[in-house]
PAVEX-706959 format. One line per 5 residues: their letters; for each residue x, y, z of N, C-alpha, C, O, CB. Coordinates in pm, whole numbers. Atoms other than C-alpha are relative to their C-alpha. Glycine has a CB too. Layout:
N
a> X,Y,Z,X,Y,Z,X,Y,Z,X,Y,Z,X,Y,Z  ...;
***
This chain:
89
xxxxx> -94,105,31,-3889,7162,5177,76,37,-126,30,80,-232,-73,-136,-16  -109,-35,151,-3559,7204,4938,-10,-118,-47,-6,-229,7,182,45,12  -23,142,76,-3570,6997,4653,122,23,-106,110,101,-200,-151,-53,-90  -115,-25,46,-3200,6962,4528,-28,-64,-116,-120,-146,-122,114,-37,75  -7,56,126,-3123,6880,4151,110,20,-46,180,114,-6,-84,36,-83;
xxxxx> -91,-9,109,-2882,6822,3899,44,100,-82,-40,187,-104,-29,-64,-67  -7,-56,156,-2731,6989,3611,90,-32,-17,186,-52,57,-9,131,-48  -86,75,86,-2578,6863,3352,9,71,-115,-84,131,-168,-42,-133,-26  -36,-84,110,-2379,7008,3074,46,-105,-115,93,-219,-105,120,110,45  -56,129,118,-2312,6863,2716,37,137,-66,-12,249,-80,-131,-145,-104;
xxxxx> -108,-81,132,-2028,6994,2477,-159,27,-99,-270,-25,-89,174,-153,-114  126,-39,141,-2267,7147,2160,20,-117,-101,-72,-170,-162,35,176,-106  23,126,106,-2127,6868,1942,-118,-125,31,-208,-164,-43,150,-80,-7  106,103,-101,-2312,6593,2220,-98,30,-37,-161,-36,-118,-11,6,154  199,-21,17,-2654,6768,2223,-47,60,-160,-165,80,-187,-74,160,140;
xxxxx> 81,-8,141,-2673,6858,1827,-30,-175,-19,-140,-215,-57,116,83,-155  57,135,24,-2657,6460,1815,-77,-2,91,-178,-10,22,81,-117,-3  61,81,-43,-2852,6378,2102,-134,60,27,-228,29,102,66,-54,95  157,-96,0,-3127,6607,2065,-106,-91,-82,-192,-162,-30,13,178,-97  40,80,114,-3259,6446,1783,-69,-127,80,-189,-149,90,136,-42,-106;
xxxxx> 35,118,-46,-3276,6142,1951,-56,4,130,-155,-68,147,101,-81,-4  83,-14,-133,-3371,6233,2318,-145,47,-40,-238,-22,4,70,113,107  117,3,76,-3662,6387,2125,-117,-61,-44,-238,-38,-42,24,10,-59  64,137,84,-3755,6090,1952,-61,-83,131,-181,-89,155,142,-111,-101  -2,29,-116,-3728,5924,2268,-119,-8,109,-163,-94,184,79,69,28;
xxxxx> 68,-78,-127,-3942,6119,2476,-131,26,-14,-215,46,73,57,133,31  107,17,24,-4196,6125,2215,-74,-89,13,-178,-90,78,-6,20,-67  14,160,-30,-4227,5776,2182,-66,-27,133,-182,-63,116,147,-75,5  8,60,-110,-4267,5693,2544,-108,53,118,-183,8,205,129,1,39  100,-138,-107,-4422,6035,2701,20,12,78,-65,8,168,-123,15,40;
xxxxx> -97,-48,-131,-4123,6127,2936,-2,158,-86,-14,171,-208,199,-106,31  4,-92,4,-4112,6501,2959,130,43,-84,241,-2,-54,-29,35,114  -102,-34,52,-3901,6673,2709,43,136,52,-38,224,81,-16,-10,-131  -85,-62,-64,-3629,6884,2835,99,71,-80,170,150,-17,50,-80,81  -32,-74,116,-3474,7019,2498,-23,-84,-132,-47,-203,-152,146,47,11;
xxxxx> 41,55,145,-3523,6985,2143,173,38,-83,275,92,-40,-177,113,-83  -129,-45,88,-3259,7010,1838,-49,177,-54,31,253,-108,24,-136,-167  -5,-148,63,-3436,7367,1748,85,69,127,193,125,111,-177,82,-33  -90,-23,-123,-3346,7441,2158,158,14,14,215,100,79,-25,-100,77  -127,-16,17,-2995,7358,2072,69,75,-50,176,123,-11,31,-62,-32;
xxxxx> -82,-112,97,-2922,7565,1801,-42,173,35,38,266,22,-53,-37,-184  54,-136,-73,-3125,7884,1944,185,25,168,246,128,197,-253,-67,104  -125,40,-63,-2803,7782,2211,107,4,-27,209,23,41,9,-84,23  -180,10,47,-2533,7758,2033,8,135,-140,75,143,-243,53,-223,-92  18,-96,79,-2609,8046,1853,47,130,44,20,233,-17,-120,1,-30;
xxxxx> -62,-90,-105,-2421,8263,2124,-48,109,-5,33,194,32,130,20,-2  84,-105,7,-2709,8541,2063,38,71,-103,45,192,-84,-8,74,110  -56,-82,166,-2591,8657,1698,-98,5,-17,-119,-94,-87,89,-57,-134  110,-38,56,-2947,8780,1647,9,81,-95,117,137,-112,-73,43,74  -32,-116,71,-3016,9006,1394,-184,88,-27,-297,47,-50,99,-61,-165;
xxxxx> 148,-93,-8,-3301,9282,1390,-60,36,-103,-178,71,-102,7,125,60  52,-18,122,-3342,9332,1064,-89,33,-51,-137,138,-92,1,-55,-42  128,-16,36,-3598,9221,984,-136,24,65,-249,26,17,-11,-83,-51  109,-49,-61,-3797,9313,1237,-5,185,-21,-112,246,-12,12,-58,161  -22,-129,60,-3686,9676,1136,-88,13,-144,-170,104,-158,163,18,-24;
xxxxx> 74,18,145,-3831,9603,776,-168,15,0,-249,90,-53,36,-159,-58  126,94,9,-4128,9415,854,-121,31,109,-238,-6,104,53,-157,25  93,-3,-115,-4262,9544,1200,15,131,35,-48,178,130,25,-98,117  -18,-123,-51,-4112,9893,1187,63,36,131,67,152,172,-105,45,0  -62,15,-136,-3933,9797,1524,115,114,21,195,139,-68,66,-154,15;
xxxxx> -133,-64,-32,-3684,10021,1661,-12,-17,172,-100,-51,250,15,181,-66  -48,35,-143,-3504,10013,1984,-49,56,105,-49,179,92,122,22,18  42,-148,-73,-3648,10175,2282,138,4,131,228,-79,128,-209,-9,90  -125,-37,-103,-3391,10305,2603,-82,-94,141,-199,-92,181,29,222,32  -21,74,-64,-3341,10069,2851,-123,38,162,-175,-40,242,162,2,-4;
xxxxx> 79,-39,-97,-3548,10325,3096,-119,12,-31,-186,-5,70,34,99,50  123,-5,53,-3879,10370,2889,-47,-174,-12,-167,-198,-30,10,92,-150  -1,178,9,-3870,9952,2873,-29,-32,113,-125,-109,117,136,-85,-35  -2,32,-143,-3839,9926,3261,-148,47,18,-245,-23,45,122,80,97  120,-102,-77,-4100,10228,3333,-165,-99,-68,-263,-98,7,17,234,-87;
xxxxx> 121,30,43,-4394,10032,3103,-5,-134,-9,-101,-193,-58,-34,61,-114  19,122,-52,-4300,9710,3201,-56,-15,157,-88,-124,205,127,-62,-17  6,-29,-147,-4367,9834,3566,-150,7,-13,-233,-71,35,85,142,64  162,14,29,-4705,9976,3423,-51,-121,-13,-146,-178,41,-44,63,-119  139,155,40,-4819,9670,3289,-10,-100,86,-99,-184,81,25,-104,-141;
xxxxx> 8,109,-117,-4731,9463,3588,-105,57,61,-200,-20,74,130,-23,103  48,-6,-124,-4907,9673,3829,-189,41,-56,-285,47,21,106,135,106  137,4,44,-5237,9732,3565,-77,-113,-31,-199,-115,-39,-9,64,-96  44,145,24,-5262,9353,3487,-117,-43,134,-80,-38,252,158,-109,2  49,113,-100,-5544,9163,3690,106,-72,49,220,-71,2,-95,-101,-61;
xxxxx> -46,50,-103,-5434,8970,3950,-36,-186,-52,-150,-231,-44,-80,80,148  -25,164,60,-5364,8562,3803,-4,-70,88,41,-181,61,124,-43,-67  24,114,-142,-5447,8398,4192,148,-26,56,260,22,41,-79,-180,-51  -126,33,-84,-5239,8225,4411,136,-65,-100,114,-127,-204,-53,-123,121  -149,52,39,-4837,8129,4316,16,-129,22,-33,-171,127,111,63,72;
xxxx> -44,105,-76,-4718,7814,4341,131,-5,-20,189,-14,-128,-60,-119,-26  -139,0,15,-4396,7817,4427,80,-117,75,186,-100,134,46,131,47  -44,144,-82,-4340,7434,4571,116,-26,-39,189,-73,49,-83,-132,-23  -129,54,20,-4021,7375,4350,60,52,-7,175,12,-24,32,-57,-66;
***
């Protein structure tokens, strides 16, 4: 069975205010929250990350796009097995 849904978009001005408050909201009552105001700004932050400090601090450097794939492949296929999927929605 398809279960159809919504989506709904808010300008960034909308959800820096209504974060805050859907938040509040959601705590209050104990309806499932669906974004926060940190959520927003991680969002509207159009991915201007900066590596920096993970260069500094963790010694990070970049690896090639094919050594990333190849030992992400490993670790999928060396991981135990996490049971059945549920894939109802």
């Amino acid at each position: 069975m398809r279960v159809e849904h919504r989506t709904y978009y808010l300008p960034i001005r909308v959800a820096r205010i209504a974060a805050p408050l859907y938040e509040n909201l959601c705590l209050r009552t104990g309806r499932p929250l669906y974004f926060t105001p940190d959520a927003v700004e991680v969002l509207a932050s159009e991915n201007k990350f900066c590596r920096d400090a993970a260069l500094t601090a963790l010694g990070y450097s970049p690896r090639s796009l094919e050594s990333s794939v190849r030992d992400t492949v490993r670790w999928l296929l060396l991981r135990p097995p996490t049971g059945p999927r549920n894939n109802s929605h």
